[in-house]
NUDO-298585 format. One record per residue: residue in one letter; x, z negated, y of N, C-alpha, C in turn. Coordinates in steps of 0.05 Angstrom, whole numbers, plus 5000, padded with zeros to 4 digits. Each point is the difference from the previous one (the first is absolute). Example, Ala and Ser with C-alpha at 12.3 -4.5 7.8 and 13.67 -1.06 7.14 Angstrom:
A526448444886498250005024501850005024
S499350145021501649995024498549865022
REM end
This chain:
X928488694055497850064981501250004972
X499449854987501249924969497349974988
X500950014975497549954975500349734998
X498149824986500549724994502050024989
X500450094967501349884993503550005006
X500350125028502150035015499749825023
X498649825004500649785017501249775005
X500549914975502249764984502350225010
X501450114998503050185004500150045026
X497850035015500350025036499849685010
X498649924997499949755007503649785002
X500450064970502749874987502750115018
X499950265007501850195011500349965031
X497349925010499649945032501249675008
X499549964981500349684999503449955000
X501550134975503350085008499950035020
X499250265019501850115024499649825018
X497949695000499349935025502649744990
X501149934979501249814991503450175010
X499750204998502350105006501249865018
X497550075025501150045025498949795017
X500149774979498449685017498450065020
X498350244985497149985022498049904984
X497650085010497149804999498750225002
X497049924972498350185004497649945019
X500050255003497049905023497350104991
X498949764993497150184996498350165012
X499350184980498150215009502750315006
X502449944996502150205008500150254975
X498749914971499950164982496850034996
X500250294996496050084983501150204983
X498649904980500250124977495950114995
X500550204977497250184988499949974979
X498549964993498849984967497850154992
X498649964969497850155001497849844990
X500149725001497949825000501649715010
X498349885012499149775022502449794988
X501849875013500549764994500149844989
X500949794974498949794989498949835022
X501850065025498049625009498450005031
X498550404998497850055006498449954993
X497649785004497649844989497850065014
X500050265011497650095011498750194990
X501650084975499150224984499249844969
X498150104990498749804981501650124967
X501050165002501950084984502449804994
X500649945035503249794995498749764987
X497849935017498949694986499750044970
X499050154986499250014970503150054988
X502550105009502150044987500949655002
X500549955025501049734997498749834999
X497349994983499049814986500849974960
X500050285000500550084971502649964995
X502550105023502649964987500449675010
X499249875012499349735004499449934983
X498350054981499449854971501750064983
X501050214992502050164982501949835006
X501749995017502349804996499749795002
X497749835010499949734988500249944975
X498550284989499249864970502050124978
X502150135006502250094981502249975019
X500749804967502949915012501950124992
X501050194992501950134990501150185022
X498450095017501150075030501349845006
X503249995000502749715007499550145028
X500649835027499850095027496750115015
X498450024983497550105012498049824994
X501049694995497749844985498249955039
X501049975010498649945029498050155009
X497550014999498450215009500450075023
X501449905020500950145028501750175004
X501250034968503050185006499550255018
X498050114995499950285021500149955030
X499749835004499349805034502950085002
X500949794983503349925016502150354994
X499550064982501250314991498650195009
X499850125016497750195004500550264997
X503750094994499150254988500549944972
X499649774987498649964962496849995008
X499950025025496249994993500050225012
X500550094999500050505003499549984978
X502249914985500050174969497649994979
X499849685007498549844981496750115016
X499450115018497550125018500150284980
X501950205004500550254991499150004963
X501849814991499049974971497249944994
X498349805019497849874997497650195006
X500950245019498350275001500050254982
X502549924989500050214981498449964971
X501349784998497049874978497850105001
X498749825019496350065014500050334996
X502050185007498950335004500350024962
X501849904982500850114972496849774982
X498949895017498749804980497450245003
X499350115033497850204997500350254988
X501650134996501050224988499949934972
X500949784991498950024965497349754998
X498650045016497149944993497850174985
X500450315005498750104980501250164980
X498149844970501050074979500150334995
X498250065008499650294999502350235005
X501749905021502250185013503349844974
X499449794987502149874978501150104975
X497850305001500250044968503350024999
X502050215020502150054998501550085023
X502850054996501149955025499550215016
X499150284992499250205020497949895012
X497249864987498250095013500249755017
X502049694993501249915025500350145026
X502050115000501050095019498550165014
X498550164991498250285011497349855016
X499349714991498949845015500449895026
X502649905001501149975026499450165020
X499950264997499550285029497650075001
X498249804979497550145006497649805027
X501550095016498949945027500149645002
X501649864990500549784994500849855037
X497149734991501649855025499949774998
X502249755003499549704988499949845025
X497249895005500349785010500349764996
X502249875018500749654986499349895028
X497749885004498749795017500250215021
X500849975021499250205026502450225003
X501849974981503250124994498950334982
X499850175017500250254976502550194996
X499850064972503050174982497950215003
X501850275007498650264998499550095028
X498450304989499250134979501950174983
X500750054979500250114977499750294985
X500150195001498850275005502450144979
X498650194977501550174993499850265009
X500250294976499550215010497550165009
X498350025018497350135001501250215022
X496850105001499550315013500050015033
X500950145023499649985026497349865013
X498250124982496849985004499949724999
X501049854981499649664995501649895021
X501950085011502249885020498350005028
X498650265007498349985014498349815011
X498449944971498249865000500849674997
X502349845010501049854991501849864979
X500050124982501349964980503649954994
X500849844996503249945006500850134978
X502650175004500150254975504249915004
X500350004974503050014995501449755025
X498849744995501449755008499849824988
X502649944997501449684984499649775021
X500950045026500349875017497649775010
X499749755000497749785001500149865015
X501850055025499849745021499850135031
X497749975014500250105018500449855031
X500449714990500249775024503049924998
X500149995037503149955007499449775013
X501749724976500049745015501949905017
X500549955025502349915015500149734988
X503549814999500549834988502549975020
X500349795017502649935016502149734984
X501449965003501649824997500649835014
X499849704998498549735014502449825001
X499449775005502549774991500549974969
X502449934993501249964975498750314978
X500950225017499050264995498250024980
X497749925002497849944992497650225015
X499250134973497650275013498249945013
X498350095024498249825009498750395003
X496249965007499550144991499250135040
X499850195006499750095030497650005003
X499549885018496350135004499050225016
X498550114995499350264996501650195003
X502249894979502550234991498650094973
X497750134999498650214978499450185001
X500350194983499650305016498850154974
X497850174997499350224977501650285009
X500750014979501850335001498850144983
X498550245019499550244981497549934987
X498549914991498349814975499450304993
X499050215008499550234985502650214986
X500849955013503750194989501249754973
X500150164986502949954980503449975014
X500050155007503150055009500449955027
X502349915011500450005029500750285014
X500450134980501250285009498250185024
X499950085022498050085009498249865014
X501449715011499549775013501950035022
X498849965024501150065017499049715017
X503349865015498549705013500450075031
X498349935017500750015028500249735005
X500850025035499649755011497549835002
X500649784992497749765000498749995027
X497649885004498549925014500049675005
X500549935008500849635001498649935027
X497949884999498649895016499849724997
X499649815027499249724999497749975011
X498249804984497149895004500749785023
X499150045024500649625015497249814989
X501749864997497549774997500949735014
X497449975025500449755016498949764994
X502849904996498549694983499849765011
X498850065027499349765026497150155003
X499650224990497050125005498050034969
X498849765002498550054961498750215000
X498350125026498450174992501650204999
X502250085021501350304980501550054982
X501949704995500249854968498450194981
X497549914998498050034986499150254990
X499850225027499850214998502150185002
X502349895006502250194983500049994967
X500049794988500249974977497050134984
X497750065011498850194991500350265000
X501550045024501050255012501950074970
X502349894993501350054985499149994971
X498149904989498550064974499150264999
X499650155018499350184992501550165003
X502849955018501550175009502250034965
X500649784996501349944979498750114967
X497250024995498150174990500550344995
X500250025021500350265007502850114986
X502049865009502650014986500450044973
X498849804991499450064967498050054991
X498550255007498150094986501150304980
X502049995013502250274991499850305010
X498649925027500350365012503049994996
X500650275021501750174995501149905035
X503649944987501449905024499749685003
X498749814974500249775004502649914994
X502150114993502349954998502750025026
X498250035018501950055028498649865017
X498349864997498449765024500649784997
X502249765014500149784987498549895023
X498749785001498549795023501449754992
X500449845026501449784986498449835023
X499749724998498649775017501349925023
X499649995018501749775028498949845011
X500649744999498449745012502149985027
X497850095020501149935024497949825018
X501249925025497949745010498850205025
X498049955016499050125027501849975016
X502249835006502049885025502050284994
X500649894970503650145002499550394977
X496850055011500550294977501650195009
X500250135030501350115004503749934989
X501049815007501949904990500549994963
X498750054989499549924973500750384985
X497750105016500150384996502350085012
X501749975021502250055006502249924987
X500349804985502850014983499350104979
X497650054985498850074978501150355007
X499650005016500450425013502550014994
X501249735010503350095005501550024974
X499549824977501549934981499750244981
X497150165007499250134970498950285013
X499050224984499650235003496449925001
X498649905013497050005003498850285012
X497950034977499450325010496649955017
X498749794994497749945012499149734995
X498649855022498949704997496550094994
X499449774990497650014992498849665003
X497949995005498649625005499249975033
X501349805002498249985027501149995024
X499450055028501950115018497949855027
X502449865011499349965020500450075031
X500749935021500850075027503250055000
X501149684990502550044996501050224984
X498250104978501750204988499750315010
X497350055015499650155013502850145016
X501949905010501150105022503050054983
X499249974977502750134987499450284989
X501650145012500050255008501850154968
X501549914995502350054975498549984970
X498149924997498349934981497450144993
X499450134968497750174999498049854989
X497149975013498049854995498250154978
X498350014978497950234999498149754992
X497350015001497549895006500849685002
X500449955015501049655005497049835010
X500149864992497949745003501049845024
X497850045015500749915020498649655005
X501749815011499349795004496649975024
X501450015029496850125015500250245003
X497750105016499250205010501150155019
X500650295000501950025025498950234994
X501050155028498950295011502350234982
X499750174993502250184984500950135025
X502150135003502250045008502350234988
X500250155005501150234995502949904994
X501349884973502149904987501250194979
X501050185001501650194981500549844974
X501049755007501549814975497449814985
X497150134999498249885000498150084984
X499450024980497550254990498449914988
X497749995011497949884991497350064988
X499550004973498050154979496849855000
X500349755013497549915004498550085024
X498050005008497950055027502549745024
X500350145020501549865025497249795008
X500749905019497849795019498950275021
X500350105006499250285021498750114977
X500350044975498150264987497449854986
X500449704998498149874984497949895029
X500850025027498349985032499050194999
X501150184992498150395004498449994989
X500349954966498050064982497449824996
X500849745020497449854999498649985019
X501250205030498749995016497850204995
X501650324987498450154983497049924998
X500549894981498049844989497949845005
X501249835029498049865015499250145019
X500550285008497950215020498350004998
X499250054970497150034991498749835004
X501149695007497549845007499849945027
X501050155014499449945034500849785009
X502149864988499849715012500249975037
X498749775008500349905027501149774999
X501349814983501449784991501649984990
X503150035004501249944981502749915009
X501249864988500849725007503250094977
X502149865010502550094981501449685000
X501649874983500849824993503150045002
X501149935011503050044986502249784989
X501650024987501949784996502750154990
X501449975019502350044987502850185033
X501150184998502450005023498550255010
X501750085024498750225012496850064998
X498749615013496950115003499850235024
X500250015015498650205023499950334994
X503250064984500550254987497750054980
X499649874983498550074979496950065005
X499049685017497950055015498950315018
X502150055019500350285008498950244979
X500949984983501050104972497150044990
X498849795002496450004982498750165033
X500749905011497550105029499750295007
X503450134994499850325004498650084978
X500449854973498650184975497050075012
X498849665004497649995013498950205012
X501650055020498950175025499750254986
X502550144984499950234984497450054993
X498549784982497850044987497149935013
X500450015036497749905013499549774999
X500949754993499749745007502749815009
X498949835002502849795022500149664986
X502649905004499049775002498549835020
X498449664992498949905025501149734999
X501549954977501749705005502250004973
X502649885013502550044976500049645008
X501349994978501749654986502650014995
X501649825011502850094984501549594992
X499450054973501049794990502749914993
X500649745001502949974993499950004977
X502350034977500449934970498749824994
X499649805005498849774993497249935009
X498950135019497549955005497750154987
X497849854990497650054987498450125003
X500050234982498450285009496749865004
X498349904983498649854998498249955026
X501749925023498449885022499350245017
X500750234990500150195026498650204992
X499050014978499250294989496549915019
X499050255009497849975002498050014988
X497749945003497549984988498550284990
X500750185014499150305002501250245011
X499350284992501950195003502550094981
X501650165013502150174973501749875024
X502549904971502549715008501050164992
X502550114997502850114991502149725001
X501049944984501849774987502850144990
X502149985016502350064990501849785002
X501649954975501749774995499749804983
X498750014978498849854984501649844988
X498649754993502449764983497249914973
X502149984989499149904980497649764994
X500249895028498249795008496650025014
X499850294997498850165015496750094980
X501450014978498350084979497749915001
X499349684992497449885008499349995021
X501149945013498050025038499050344997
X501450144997499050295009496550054985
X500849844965497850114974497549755022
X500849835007497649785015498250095020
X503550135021497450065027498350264999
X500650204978498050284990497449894990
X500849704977498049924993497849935024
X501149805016498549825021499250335023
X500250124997500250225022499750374999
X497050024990500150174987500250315020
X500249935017500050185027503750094997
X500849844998503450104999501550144978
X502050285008501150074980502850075003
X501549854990503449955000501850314990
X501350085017501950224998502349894997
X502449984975501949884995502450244993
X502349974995500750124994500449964966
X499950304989501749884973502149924989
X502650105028502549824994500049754998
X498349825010499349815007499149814971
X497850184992499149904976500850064981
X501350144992501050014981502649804985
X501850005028501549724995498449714989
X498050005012498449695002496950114981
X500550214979497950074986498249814978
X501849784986499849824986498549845005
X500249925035498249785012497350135012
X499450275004497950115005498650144985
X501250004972498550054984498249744986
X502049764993498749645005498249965008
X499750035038498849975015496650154991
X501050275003497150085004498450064973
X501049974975498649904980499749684989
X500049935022499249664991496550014996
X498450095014497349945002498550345003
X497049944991499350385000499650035036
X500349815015499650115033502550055002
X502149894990502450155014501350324979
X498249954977500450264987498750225017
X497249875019499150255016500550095027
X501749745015501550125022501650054997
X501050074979503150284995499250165002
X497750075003499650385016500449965029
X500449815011501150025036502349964999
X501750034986502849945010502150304986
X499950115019501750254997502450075003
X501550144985502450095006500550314996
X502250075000500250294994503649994984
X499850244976502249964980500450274991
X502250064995500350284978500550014971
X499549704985500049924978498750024981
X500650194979497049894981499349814990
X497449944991499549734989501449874970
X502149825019501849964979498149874970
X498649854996498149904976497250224991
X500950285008498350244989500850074973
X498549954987501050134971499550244988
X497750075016498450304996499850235020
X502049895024500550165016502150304991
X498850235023502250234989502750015013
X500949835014502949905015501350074974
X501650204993503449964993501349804997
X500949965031501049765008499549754989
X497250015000497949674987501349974968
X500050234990499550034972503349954985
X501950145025502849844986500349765002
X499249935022499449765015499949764976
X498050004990498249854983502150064964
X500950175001502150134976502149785004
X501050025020502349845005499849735010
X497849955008499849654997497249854989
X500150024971498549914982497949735006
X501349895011498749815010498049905023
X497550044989497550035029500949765025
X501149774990500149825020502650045017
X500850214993502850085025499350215008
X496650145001499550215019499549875027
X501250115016500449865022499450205028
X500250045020499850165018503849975011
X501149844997503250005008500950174971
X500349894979500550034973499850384997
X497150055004499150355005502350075021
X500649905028501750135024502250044978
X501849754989502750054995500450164972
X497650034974499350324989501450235017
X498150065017499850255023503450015006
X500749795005502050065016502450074982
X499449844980502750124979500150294984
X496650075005500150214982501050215025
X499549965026500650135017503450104994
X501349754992502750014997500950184977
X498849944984499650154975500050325001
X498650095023499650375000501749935016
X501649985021501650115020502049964987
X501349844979503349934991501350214989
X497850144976501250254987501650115017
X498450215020500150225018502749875028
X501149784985502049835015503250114984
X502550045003501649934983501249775009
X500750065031501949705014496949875015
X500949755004498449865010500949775013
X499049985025500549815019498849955022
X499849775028498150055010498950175014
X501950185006500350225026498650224985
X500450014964498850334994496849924996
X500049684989497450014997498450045018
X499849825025499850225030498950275004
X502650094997499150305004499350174976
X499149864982497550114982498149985008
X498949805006498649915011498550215021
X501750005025499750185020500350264995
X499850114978501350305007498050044973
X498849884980498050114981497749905017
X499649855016496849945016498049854992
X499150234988498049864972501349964971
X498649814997501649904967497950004986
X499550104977497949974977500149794978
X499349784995499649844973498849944988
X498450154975498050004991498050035015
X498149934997496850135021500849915034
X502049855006500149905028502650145010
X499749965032500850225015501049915024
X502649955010501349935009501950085033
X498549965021501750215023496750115016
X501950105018502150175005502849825015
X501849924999501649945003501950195019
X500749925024501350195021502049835018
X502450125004501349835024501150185020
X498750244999500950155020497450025029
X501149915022498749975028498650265004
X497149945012499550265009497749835020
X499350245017497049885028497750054991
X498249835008496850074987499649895027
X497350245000497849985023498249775004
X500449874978498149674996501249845002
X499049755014501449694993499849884978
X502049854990499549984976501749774997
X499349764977502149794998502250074981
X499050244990502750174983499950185011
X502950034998501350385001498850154980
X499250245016498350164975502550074981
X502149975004502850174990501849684975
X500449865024501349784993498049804977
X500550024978498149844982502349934981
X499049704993501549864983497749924978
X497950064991498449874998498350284980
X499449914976499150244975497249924985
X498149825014497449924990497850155004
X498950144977498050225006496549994983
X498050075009498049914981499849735007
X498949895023499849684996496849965004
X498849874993497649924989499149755013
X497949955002498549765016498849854976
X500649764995498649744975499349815007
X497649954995499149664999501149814981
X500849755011500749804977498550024978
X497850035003498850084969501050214986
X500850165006501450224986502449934994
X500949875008502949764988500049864985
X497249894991498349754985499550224969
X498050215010499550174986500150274992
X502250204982500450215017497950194995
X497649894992498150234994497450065036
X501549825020498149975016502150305014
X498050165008501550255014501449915023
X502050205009500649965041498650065014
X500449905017497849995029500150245014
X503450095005500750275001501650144985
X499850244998501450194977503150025013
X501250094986503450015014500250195018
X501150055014501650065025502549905006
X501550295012502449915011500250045028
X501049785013499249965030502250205017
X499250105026501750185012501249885019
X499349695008500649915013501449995027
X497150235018499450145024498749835009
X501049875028498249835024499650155012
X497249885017500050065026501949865025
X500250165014502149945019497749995034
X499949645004498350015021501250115023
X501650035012501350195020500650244999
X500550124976499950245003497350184996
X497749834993497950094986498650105036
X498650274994498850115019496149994992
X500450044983496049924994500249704994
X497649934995498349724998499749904965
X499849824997499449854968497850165001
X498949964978497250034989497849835011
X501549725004498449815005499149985030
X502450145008499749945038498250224998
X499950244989498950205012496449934991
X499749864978497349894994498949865022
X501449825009499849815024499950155022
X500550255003499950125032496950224986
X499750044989497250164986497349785002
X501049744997497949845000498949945030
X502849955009499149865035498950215017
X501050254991498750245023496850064984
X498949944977497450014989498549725014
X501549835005498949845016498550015020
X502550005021499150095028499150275000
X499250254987497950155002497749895001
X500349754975496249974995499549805032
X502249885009498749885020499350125034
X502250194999499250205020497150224999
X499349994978497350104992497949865008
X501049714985496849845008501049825034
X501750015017500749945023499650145021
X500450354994499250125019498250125022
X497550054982497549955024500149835016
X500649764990499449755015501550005023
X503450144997501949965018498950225019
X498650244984499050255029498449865018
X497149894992498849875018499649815018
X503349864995501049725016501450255022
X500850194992501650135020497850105023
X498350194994498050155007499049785017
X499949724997498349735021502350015009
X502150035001501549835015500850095028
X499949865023500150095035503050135000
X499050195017502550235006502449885015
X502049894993501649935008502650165016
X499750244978501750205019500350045029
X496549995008499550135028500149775020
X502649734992499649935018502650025019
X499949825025502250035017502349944986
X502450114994503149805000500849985029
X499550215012502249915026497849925029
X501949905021498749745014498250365024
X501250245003498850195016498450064990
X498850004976498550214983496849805005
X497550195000497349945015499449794972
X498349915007498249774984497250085000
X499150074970497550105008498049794991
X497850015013497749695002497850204994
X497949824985497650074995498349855032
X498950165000496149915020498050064981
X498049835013497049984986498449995022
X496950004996498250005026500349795011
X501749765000500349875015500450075026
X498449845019501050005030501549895007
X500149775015502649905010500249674990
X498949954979501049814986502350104984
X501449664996503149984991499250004969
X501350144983501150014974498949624978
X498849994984500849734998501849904987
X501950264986502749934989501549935011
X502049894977502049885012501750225019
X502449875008501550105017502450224979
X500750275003500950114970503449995005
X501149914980503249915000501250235013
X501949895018502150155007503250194988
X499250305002502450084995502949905010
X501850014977501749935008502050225019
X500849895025500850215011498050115026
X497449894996498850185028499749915022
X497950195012500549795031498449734999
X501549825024497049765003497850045000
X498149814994498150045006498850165036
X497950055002498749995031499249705006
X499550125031499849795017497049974991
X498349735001497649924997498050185021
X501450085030498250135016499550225006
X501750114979499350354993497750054983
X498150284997497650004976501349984973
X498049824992502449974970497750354982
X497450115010499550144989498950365013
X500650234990498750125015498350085017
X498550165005496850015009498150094985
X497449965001497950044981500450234988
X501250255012499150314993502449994976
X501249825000501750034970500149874984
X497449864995499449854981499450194969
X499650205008498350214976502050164986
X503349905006502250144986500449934964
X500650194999499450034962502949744997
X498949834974500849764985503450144985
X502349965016502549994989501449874976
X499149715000500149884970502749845017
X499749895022501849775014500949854979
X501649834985500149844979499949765007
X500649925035499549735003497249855008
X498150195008497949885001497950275000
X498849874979497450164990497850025018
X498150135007498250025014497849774988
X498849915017498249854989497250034996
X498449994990496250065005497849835006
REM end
């Protein structure tokens, strides 16, 4: 750490010892600090306006012997320190005697300088400036008894033909409210890597939104932006695990941030906090994992919630992406939880077209969304006014660009965005008049309406998240962040609310796809929205927030009935009452006719009783009456087949095989 104009003498001195000792420099082996940017940093509009001006200046005076080349600072670069250092000191001495008023003399010069004095030169500021005032004004802002005007620390390494080259995002604000370093106290940094997969555009895409706002956040100048560095990693889907593992090994990484797939899943050595996930997957009780958005399990709860109220008897689930049957499972217990079931699942490959399969009618649940998905979905709501799409918002939010396209192309697809639902714990990132906190730094820190984004808002959240927990940090690494994590529970950031966060095992009397104990997972307040409310944030939610407890029912262990079964057993026994009502007379008096069957013979000893009538000794003209099984033969033809007259007058038994005749 040297002043500029002590860089020419380090440079010159490093350069001996490597000549000494017939070694070689290696770039990037020296970093040096300064207190403004580089000459041949051109990303700051300060450097461009210096080396355009001293670019003209020595073209056009030749009396500079050795500096006639306007490149000399290029090839010299600690003469373009100097010639930077001189060229700022100017710009601050040209605004300081701009007004005549403070010229009369050299006191009231000087006594000008401290009077709260601050010079900006293009986006480069000198100051603030401060002489003697009262506690009360120090209070209230006021910079009191400081000379001191530079509060940016520029990193500057040493390159080939030791040539300054400028670091990137080697910048840092120190203090901007303190004068003095005294009473500055530095801890350990926070150094995190963004992944960004650059075989995947869409999380490409939405990492790099992710990081506008994450990067936002950084410089908006809370408190502790000086201990967060984020830096970029372009890794491929094949080789990320491979990519984060030498990345672990070489350097002190205290947390990854961007997008995370299966492969990176199973690295255990590595701290995740809200990672963007490529598909859909069931959450999972991961210590090394922590996740600030709504899981796939809490955003199933909250919309099954939701769909109770309409009783559905249809509803139909879509899937695309790994572990279909788990996840599936996954929607059907919510289901059941809330009194309904599914009656038909889909499970698509990556590549196959959501399009052909969606049905005509009923509530579809769609998990796995691609980017390609957008128009077919805004078409078949149009063509199909009976159907209403349950998506997730991890889903959409990645691929938000094309569904927002989509369903404001025409006013019918502006009006089937009220069937297509999701559920989120986000506020509406393009609210301007909302009372969100959150919204309102939000919008503070990234000025620009066309980078309000729903990824852009996540990676806000997540840095400011970073932001309160770093203080209350001194060391940091991945293991303490961790168990901050776990051991404060709930985390507070601004109006939003974070946890409960637990990794200690315990038994619950419920089934459940989480441990009531074991949670990795801090999304609370999540809310039910129509794409119109995406479109527009003045259209209300469908449901108010809730945080899900994410309690199933457990069909095996469950000892009473659904709601629905028990409706169904109330209906069928109101049934068959009403038909045993209007059936029953009818069934008494079929009984009441019907011939006594009891009283007849079973066995072949037992008497047979016969009716007589005043018949005399004519034969019967009935038939001949069927034979028990089991009795005796018939008689012989030449025995009386009938009594004698005097017992003709015996009372009528009710024979069942042959009736008396008249």
């Amino acid at each position: 750490m040297v002043p500029s104009t002590s860089v020419a003498f380090l440079l010159r001195s490093w350069r001996e010892a490597v000549l000494r000792h017939n070694g070689k420099l290696k770039p990037g082996q020296i970093i040096a600090t300064g207190t403004h940017p580089p000459s041949v940093d051109t990303r700051f509009e300060v450097v461009q306006r210096f080396r355009k001006e001293m670019n003209s200046f020595l073209d056009s005076n030749t009396e500079w012997i050795g500096y006639a080349k306007p490149p000399h600072f290029d090839d010299d670069s600690t003469m373009g320190e100097l010639m930077m250092l001189g060229w700022l000191t100017g710009e601050v001495l040209m605004q300081a005697l701009s007004n005549e008023r403070q010229l009369t003399n050299r006191t009231a010069f000087m006594e000008s300088l401290y009077k709260q004095r601050r010079y900006l030169v293009d986006e480069f500021v000198v100051g603030d400036f401060g002489g003697d005032c009262q506690e009360f004004s120090y209070q209230q802002g006021a910079m009191c008894r400081c000379n001191q005007g530079g509060n940016g620390v520029y990193m500057k390494s040493v390159g080939e033909g030791y040539r300054l080259e400028h670091v990137r995002e080697g910048f840092m604000m120190w203090g901007t409210s303190k004068c003095s370093i005294w009473g500055i106290k530095t801890y350990a940094p926070l150094k995190g890597y963004i992944l960004m997969m650059d075989d995947k555009s869409v999380a490409s895409r939405a990492v790099l939104q992710w990081s506008d706002g994450a990067f936002a956040t950084l410089a908006s100048g809370y408190e502790a932006e000086d201990r967060i560095f984020l830096y970029p990693l372009s890794i491929t889907s094949r080789g990320a695990a491979a990519a984060v593992r030498e990345i672990n090994d070489k350097q002190l990484v205290s947390v990854l941030f961007g997008v995370l797939n299966g492969e990176l899943l199973r690295l255990s050595d590595v701290t995740y906090i809200n990672p963007i996930t490529t598909k859909p997957f069931l959450n999972s009780f991961m210590r090394n994992v922590i996740h600030l958005s709504p899981t796939l399990q809490q955003q199933l709860y909250v919309l099954a919630m939701y769909l109770s109220n309409k009783t559905p008897d249809d509803i139909t689930v879509i899937f695309r992406g790994p572990r279909a049957s788990l996840a599936i499972d996954a929607l059907n217990m919510t289901l059941v939880t809330f009194g309904m079931s599914l009656k038909s699942k889909v499970v698509l490959g990556d590549e196959e077209s959501l399009e052909r399969v969606l049905p005509s009618s009923g509530y579809v649940f769609v998990i796995g969304l691609r980017a390609t998905d957008a128009k077919p979905c805004a078409k078949h709501l149009v063509a199909h006014s009976s159907v209403e799409l349950y998506v997730l918002f991890s889903d959409v939010s990645k691929v938000y660009e094309e569904f927002v396209e989509a369903f404001n192309e025409t006013t019918k697809t502006i009006a089937s965005a009220a069937r297509l639902v999701f559920a989120t714990s986000l506020p509406h990132w393009a609210d301007r008049d909302g009372p969100s906190e959150t919204l309102q730094k939000f919008h503070m820190a990234v000025r620009d309406p066309s980078m309000w984004s729903p990824m852009s808002l996540r990676g806000f959240m997540t840095a400011r998240l970073l932001q309160v927990i770093t203080p209350a940090m001194k060391k940091i690494n991945s293991t303490l962040l961790l168990d901050y994590f776990y051991k404060e529970s709930v985390i507070g950031v601004d109006d939003m609310r974070y946890g409960p966060f637990s990794d200690k095992e315990c038994v619950s009397g419920q089934a459940s796809l989480e441990s009531d104990c074991l949670t990795n997972f801090g999304a609370r307040d999540i809310a039910v929205w129509s794409m119109s409310r995406a479109l527009d944030p003045t259209v209300p939610v469908l449901q108010r927030p809730v945080t899900p407890s994410l309690q199933y029912t457990n069909a095996d262990n469950a000892k009473g009935l659904m709601p629905s079964q028990i409706a169904g057993v109330i209906i069928g026994c109101c049934v068959a009452l009403a038909l045993l009502s209007a059936l029953g007379p009818l069934l008494l008096v079929s009984l009441r006719n019907a011939r006594e069957h009891e009283k007849t013979p079973r066995e072949s000893t037992d008497p047979v009783p016969l009716v007589f009538s005043d018949i005399k000794n004519t034969r019967l003209p009935g038939p001949r009456p069927p034979t028990f099984a089991g009795s005796r033969p018939p008689q012989s033809k030449k025995g009386p087949l009938f009594f004698p007259k005097q017992c003709s007058k015996m009372k009528r038994s009710g024979n069942p095989y042959n009736p008396s005749p008249n």
